[in-house]
KEZA-148559 format. One line per 4 residues: number of its first residue (from 1); their letters; for each residue y, x, z of C-alpha. Coordinates in steps of 0.5 Angstrom, whole numbers, plus 2048, in hexadecimal, padded with zeros to 3 digits. Example, Ala and Ser with C-alpha at 12.3 -4.5 7.8 and 13.67 -1.06 7.14 Angstrom:
1 = AS = 7F7 819 810 ~ 7FE 81B 80E .
REM end
This chain:
1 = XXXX = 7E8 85B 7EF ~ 7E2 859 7EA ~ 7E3 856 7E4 ~ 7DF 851 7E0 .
5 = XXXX = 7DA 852 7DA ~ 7D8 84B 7D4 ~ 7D0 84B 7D3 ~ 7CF 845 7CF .
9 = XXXX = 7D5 841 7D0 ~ 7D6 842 7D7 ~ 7DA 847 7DC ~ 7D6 84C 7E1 .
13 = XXXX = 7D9 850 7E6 ~ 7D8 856 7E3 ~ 7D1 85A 7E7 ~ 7CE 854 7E6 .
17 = XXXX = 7C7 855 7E1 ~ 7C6 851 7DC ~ 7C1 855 7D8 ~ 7BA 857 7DA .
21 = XXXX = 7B7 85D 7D8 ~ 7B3 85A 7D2 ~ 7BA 859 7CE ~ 7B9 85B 7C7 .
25 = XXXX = 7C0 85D 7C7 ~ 7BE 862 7CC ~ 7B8 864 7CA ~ 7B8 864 7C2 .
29 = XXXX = 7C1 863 7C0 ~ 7BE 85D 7BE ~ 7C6 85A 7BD ~ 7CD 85C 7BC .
33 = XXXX = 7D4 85C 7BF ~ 7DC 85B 7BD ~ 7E1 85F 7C1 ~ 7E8 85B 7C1 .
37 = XXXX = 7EE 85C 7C3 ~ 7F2 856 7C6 ~ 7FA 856 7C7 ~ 7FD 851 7C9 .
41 = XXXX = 7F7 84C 7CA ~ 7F6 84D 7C2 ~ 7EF 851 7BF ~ 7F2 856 7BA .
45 = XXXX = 7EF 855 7B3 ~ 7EB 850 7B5 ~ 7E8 84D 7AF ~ 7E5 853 7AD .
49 = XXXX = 7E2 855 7B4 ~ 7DE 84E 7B4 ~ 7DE 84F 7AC ~ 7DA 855 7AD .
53 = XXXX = 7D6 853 7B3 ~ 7D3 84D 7B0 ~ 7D2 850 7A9 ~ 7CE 856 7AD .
57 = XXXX = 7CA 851 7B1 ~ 7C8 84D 7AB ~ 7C5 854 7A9 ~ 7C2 855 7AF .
61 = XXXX = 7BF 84E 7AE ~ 7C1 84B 7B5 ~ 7C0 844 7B5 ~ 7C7 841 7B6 .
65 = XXXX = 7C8 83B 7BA ~ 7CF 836 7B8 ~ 7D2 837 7BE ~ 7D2 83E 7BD .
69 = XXXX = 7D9 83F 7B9 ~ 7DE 843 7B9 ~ 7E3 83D 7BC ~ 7DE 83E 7C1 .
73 = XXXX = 7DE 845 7C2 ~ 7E6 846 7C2 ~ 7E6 840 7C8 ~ 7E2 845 7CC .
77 = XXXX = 7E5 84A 7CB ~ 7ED 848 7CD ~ 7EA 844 7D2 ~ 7E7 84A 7D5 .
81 = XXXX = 7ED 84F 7D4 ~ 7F0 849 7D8 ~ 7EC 84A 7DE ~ 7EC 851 7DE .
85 = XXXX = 7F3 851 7DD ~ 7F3 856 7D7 ~ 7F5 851 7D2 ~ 7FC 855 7D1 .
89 = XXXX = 7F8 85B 7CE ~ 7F0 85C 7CE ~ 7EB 85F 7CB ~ 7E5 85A 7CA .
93 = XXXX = 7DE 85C 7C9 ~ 7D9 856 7C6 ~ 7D2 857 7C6 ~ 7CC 854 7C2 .
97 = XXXX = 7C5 854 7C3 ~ 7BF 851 7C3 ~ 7BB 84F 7C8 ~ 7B4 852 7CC .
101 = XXXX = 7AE 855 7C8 ~ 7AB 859 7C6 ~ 7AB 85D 7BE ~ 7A6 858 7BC .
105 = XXXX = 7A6 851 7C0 ~ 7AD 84F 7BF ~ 7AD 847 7BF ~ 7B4 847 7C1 .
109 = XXXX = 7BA 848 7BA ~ 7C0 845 7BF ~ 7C6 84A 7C0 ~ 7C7 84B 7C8 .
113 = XXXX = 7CE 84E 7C9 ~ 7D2 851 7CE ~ 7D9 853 7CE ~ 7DD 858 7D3 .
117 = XXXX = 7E6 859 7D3 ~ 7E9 85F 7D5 ~ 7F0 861 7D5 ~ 7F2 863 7CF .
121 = XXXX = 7F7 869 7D3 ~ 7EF 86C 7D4 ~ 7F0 86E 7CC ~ 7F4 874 7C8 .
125 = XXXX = 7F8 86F 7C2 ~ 7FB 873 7BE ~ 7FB 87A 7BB ~ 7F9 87F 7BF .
129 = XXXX = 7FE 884 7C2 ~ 802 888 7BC ~ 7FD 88C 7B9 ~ 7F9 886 7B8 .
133 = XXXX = 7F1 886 7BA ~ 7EC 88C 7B9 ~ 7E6 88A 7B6 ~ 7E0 88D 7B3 .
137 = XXXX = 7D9 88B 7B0 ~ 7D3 88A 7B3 ~ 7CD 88E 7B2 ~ 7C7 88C 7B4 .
141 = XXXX = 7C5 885 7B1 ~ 7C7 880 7AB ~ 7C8 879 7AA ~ 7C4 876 7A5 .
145 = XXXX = 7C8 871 7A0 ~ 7C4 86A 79F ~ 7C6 863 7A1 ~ 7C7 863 7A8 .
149 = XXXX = 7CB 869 7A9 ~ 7D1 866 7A9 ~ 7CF 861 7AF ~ 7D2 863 7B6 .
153 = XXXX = 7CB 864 7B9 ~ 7C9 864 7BF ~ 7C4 869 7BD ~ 7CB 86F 7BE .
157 = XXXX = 7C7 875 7BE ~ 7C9 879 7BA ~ 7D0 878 7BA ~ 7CE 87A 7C2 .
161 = XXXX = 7CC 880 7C1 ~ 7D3 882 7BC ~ 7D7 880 7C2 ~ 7D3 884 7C7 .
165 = XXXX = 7D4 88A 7C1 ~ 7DC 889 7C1 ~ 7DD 888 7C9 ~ 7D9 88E 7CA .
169 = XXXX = 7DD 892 7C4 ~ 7E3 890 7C6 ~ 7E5 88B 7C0 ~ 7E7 884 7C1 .
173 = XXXX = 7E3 881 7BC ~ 7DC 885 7B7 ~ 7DB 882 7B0 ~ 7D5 87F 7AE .
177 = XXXX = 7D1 881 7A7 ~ 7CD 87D 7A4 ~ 7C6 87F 7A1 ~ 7C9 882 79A .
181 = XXXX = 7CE 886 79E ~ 7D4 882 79D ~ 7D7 87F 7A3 ~ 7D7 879 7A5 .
185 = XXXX = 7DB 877 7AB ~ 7DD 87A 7B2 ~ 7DA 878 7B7 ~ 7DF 873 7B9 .
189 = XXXX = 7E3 872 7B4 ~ 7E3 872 7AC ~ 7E6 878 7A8 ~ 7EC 878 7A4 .
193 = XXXX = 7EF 87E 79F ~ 7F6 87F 79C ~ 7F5 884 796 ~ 7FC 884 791 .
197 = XXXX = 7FE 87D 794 ~ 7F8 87A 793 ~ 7F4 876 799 ~ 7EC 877 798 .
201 = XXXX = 7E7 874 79D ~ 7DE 874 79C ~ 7DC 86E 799 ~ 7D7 869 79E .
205 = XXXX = 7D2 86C 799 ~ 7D3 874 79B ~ 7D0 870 7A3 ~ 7D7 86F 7A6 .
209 = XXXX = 7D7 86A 7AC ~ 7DB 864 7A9 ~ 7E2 865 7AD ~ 7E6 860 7AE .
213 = XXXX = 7ED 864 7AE ~ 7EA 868 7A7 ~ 7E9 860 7A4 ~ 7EF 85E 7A6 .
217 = XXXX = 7F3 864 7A3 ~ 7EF 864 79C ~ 7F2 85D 79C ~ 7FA 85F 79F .
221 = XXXX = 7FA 866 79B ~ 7FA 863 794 ~ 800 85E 797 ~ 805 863 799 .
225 = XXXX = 805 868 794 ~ 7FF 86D 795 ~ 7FA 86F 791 ~ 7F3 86F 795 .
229 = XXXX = 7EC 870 791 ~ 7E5 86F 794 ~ 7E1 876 792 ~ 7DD 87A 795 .
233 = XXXX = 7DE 881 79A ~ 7DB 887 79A ~ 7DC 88D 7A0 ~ 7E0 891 79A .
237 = XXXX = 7E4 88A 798 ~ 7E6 88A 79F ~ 7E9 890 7A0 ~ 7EE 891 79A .
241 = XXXX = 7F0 88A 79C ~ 7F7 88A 79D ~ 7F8 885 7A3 ~ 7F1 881 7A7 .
245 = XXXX = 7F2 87B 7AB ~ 7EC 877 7B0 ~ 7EC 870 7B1 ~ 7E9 86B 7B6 .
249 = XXXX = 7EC 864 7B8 ~ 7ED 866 7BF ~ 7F1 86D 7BE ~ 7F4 86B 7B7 .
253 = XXXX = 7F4 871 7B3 ~ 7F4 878 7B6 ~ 7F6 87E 7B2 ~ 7F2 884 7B2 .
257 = XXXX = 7F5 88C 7B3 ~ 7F0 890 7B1 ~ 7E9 891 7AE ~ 7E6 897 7AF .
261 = XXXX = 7EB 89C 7AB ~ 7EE 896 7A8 ~ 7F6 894 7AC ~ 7F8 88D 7A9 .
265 = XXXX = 7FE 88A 7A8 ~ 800 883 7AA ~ 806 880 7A7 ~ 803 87A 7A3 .
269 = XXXX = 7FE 879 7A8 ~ 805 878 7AE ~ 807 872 7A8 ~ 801 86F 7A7 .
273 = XXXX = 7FF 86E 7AF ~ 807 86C 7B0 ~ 803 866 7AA ~ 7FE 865 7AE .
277 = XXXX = 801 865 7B5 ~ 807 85F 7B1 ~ 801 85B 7AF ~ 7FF 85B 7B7 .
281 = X = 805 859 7BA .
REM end
């Protein structure tokens, strides 16, 4: 049975079209999205999702109507989950873009939005399997570090292009090297390492994606008895750590395996998703 979508504050079944092919999201990126995990009619970590994305669209100049708040938002989300019977448990994406134009003749700085729910069963949550995933670094392009790269953009390519790498080598996810050769993040996930009991992740100025999951643990760690600093990685960093975890706000974190010759361990990384996983309930 079809489902329903929100654009601008109203419920469409879904295949209806709502965009034109003048779509500045479609032609340029232009705008950014959150993916939320709902349980129980309740959006996961919802302050610093719409924290982040009010922050990202004041950075991409959006003019932002009273109307559009975060109260609003949460209303159309829960109410759509309802209607699409997935309020238990679901997965939601919320996109906002910028209207029709060209590069040149914007007149129009409003967000429009479309939000979509599925069910949350679709995903993998926790950690993968007993080894943990295998990942690797992709090779062939590099994010630049300036002030949009910690923006979800719509403008997703490269982190594309990793993931089309990863499928085709049979690994569950590729990191993402910034433009001095560090890494920055996954391609959708950020980045974590244990060496000697410390916990370490890039900081947003290495061109990490500013992750939800990765803000709430550098507030809860510290709280609960960890140690967890903000320093760059290097490849050689990466694979003498002692345990390495990946996190994103649908998935929660995922331990990694296995890098190249790299085997990993994971036990901090099992206490700390059994953290995250409390702080959810």
């Amino acid at each position: 049975m079809p489902g329903y979508f929100v654009h601008n504050g109203q419920l469409f079944r879904e295949g209806k079209a709502v965009i034109s092919p003048d779509n500045r999201s479609f032609r340029y990126g232009d705008g950014l999205f959150e993916t939320m995990r709902v349980i129980n009619g309740n959006i996961l970590l919802k302050a610093l999702h719409f924290e982040r994305l009010l922050r990202g669209m004041k950075l991409l100049q959006f003019d932002i109507p009273e109307f559009f708040t975060a109260v609003q938002l949460e209303e159309d989300i829960v109410s759509l989950c309802k209607k699409n019977r997935i309020e238990d448990k679901a997965v939601v994406r919320l996109v906002v873009f910028r209207n029709d134009g060209g590069l040149y003749d914007l007149e129009d700085m409003r967000p429009n939005y479309i939000i979509q729910g599925m069910p949350l069963q679709q995903y993998p949550v926790a950690p993968t399997g007993d080894g943990g995933l295998v990942i690797d670094i992709y090779p062939d392009a590099s994010k630049a570090c300036n002030i949009f790269s910690e923006v979800k953009s719509n403008n997703f390519l490269l982190y594309v292009m990793g993931a089309m790498y990863a499928r085709q080598n049979g690994l569950g996810d590729c990191l993402i090297l910034n433009q001095y050769g560090r890494i920055a993040d996954a391609t959708i996930a950020n980045v974590f390492w244990i060496k000697n009991g410390v916990i370490h992740t890039p900081p947003i100025e290495e061109g990490c994606v500013a992750g939800v999951t990765r803000r709430f643990l550098l507030q809860q760690l510290p709280a609960a008895g960890y140690t967890i600093n903000e320093q760059p990685l290097t490849p050689d960093d990466l694979l003498s750590a002692d345990e390495v975890f990946l996190t994103n706000a649908v998935r929660g974190i995922r331990a990694v395996g296995k890098c190249r010759n790299r085997s990993y361990s994971s036990s901090l990384t099992k206490e700390i998703h059994s953290l995250l996983m409390d702080k959810w309930k």
